[in-house]
C-alpha positions as CSV (number, residue, x, y, z in Angstrom):
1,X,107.8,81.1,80.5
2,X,104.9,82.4,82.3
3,X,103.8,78.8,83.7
4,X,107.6,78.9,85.1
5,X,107.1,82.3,86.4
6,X,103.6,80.8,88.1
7,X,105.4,78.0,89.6
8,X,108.5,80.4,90.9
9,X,105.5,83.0,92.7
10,X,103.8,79.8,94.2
11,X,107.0,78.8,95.7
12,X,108.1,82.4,97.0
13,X,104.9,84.3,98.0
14,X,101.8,82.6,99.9
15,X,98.8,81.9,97.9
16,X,95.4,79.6,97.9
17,X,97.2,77.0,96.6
18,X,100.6,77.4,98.6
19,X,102.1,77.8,102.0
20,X,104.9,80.0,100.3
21,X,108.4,80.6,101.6
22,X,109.8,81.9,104.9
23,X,112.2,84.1,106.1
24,X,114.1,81.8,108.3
25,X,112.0,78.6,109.0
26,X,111.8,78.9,112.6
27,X,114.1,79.6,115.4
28,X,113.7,79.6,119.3
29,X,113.3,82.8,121.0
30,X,112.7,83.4,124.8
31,X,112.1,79.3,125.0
32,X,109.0,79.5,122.0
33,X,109.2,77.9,118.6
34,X,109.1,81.2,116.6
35,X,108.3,80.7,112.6
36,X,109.6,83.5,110.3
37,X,107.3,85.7,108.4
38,X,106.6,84.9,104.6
39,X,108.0,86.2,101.6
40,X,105.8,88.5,100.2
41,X,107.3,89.5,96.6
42,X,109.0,88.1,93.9
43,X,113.1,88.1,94.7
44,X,115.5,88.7,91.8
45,X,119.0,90.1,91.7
46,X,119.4,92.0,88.8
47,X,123.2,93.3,86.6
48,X,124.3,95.6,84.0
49,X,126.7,95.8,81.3
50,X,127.3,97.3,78.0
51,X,127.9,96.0,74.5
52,X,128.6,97.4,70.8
53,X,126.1,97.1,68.4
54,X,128.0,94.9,66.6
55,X,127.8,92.8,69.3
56,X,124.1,93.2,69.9
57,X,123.6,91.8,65.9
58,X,125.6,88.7,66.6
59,X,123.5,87.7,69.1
60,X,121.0,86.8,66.4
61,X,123.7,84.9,64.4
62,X,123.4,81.6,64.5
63,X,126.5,79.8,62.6
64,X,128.7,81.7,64.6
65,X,130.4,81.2,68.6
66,X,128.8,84.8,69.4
67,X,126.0,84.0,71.2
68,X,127.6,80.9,73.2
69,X,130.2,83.7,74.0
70,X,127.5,86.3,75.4
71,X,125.0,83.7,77.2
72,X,128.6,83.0,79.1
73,X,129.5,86.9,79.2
74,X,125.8,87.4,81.2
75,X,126.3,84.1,83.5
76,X,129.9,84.1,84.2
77,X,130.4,87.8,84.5
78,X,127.0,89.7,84.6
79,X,125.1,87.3,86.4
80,X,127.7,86.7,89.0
81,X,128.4,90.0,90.1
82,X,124.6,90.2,90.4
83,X,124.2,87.3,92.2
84,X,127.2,87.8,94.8
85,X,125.1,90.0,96.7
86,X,123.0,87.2,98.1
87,X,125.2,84.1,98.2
88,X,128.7,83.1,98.5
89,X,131.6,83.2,96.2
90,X,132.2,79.6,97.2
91,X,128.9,78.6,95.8
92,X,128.9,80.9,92.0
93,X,132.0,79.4,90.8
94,X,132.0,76.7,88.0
95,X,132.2,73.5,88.7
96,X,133.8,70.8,86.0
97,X,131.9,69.1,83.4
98,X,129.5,69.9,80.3
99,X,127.5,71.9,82.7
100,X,129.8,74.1,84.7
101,X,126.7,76.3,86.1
102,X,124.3,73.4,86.9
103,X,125.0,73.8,90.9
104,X,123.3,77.4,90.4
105,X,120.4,76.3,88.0
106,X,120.0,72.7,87.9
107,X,121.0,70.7,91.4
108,X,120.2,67.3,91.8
109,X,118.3,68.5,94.5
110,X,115.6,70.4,93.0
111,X,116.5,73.8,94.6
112,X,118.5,75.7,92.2
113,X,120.1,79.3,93.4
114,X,118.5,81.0,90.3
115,X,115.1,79.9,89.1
116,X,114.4,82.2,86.5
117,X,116.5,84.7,84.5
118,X,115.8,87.3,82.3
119,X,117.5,89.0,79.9
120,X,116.9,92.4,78.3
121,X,119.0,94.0,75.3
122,X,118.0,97.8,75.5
123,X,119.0,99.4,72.1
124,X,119.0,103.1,71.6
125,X,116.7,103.6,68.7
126,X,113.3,103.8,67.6
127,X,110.7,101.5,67.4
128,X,111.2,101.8,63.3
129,X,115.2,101.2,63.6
130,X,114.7,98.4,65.3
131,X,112.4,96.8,63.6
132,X,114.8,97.6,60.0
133,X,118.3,96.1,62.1
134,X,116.3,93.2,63.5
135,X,113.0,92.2,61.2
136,X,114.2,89.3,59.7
137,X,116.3,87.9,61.7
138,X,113.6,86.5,64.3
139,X,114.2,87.1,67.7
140,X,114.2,83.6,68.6
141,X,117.6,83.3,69.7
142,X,117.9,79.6,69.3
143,X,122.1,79.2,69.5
144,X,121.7,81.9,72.6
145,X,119.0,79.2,74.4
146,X,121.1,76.1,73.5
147,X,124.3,77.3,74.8
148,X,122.4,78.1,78.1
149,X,120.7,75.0,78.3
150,X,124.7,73.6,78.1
151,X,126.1,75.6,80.4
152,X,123.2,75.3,82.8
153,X,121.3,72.5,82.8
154,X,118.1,74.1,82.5
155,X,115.4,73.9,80.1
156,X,116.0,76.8,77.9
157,X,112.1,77.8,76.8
158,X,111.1,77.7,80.5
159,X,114.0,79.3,82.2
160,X,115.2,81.7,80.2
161,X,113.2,84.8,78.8
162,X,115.1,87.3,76.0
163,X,113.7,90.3,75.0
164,X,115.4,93.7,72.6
165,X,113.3,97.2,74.2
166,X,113.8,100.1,72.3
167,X,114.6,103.4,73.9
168,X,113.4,105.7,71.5
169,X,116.7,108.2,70.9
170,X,116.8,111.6,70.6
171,X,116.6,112.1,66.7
172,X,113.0,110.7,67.0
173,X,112.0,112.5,70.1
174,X,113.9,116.1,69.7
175,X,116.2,117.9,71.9
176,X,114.2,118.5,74.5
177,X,113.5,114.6,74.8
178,X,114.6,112.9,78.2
179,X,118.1,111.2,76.8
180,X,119.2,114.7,76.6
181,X,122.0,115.0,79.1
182,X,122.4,111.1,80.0
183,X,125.5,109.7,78.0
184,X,123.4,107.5,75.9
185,X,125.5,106.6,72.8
186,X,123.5,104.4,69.3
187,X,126.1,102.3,69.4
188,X,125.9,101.3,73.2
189,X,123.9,98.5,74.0
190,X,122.7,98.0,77.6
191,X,122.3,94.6,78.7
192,X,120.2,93.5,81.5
193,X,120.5,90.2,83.4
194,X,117.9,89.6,85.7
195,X,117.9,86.3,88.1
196,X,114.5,85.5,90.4
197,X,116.0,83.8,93.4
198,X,114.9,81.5,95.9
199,X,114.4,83.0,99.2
200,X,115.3,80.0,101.0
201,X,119.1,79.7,99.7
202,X,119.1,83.7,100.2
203,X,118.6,83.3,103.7
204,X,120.7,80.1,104.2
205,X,124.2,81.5,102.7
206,X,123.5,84.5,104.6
207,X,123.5,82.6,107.4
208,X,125.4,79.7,107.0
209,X,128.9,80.9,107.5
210,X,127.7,82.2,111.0
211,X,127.9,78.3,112.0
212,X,131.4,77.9,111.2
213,X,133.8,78.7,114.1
214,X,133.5,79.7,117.8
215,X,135.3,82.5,119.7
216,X,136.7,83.2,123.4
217,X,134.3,85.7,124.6
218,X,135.4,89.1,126.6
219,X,134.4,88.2,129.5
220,X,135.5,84.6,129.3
221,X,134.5,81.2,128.3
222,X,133.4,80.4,124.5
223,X,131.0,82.2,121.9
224,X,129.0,81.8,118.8
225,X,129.2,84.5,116.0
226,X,125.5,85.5,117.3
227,X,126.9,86.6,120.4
228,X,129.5,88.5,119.2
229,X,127.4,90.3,116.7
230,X,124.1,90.3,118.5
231,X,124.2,90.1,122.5
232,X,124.2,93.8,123.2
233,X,121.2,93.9,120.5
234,X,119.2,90.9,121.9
235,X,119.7,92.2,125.3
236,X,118.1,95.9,124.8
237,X,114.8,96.1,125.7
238,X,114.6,99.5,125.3
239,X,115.6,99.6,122.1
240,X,113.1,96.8,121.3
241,X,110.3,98.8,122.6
242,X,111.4,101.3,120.6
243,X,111.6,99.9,117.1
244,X,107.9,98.8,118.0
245,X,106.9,102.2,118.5
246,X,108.3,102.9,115.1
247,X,106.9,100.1,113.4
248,X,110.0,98.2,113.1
249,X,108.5,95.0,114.9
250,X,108.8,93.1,111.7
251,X,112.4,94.1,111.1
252,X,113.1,93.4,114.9
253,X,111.4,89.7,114.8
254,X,114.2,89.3,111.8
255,X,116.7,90.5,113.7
256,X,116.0,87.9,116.7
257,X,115.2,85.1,114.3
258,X,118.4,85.5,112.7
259,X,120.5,85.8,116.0
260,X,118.3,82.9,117.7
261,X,119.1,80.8,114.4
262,X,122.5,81.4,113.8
263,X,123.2,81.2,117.8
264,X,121.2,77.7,118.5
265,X,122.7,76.1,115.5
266,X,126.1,77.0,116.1
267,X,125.9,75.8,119.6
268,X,124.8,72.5,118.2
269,X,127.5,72.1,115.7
270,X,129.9,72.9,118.1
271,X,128.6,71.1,120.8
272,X,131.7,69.6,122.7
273,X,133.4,73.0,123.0
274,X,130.6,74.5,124.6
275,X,130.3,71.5,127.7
């Protein structure tokens, strides 16, 4: 896990030994080849959901369909809702086949959507309970990493991290402990699904859909999305001057990458409509 985590913060954030990812490769503003600044941090989308303790135990059983059940419960459902955020719809769904997530984790490409996910049971209890409810079962998971590695396509040991955390509950801490008011019930189990993106695909579906269709402008003649969307932006310098003063810059350079991007390559893929 942690040589997969070192290879997913060499490809996201610059480092002696890589260049790192961009936000938006490059795009031409004002007539100069413009590059995008780097990613700086590790991106993840990140989803919540609750489960019955029951549940929780038969994650560790396994002879039985329960852990196939909630590896698909945090992909299909969890994961999704997480992931829909950043990319489209269009691209999340399943796909036929032994592998119906592999798109999203396993391309033939090399460049999945999701390149690292974590999940994180948070149980209720004390440190003591837990260690009584789950002791000898071993907290390997091994039906839980093979039905991922099925519907996925990736290597479970690499790609896929499961951890239990205790949240010590008020019978072990008192009444004046911090659950004290939150809702927190022993028998609810909070599940965590946590997915480390790729920046590069973030940006792309973003972006993307931009490309798709042209429109008859106002004042005449055809469009891009970018210039419905950005022209009054792009074309107010003091408002520019302004964010700079406020130490936007960086959030304005975004902002004209995205609308020199999305407004070049539109242009190109509609190219007869716009002679």
């Amino acid at each position: 896990v942690s040589r997969r985590f070192t290879a997913y913060a060499d490809l996201v954030a610059r480092s002696e030994s890589s260049r790192g990812a961009k936000w938006i490769s490059s795009a031409t503003v004002d007539g100069e080849n413009v590059q995008g600044p780097n990613v700086h941090t590790i991106l993840a989308a990140r989803g919540y959901d609750i489960m019955t303790m029951s549940e929780y135990m038969d994650t560790f059983n396994d002879v039985s369909a329960a852990p196939e059940r909630i590896i698909r419960r945090c992909i299909q459902s969890i994961g999704t809702n997480a992931l829909k955020t950043l990319y489209r719809l269009d691209d999340l769904g399943e796909v036929p086949g032994q592998s119906p997530f592999k798109h999203i984790f396993a391309p033939e490409d090399g460049k999945p959507y999701v390149y690292f996910t974590d999940i994180r049971f948070l149980v209720p209890n004390s440190i003591d309970q837990m260690r009584t409810l789950v002791g000898s079962k071993g907290a390997d998971r091994g039906r839980m990493r093979e039905a991922f590695a099925e519907m996925t396509g990736a290597d479970p040991l690499t790609a896929l991290s499961v951890s239990d955390v205790c949240l010590p509950f008020l019978a072990d801490l008192g009444e004046d402990s911090w659950q004290t008011g939150t809702g927190l019930n022993t028998d609810e189990i909070i599940v965590e699904v946590t997915m480390a993106v790729d920046p590069a695909r973030v940006w792309k579906a973003l972006l993307e859909p931009t490309l798709d269709e042209i429109f008859d402008m106002p004042k005449g003649g055809k469009g891009t999305a970018a210039n419905i969307w950005g022209d009054v932006f792009i074309q107010n310098e003091a408002l520019h001057d302004k964010m700079k003063k406020d130490g936007q810059g960086d959030f304005l350079k975004i902002l004209q990458l995205a609308y020199n991007w999305s407004n070049d390559h539109s242009r190109k893929r509609h190219k007869a409509d716009f002679e």
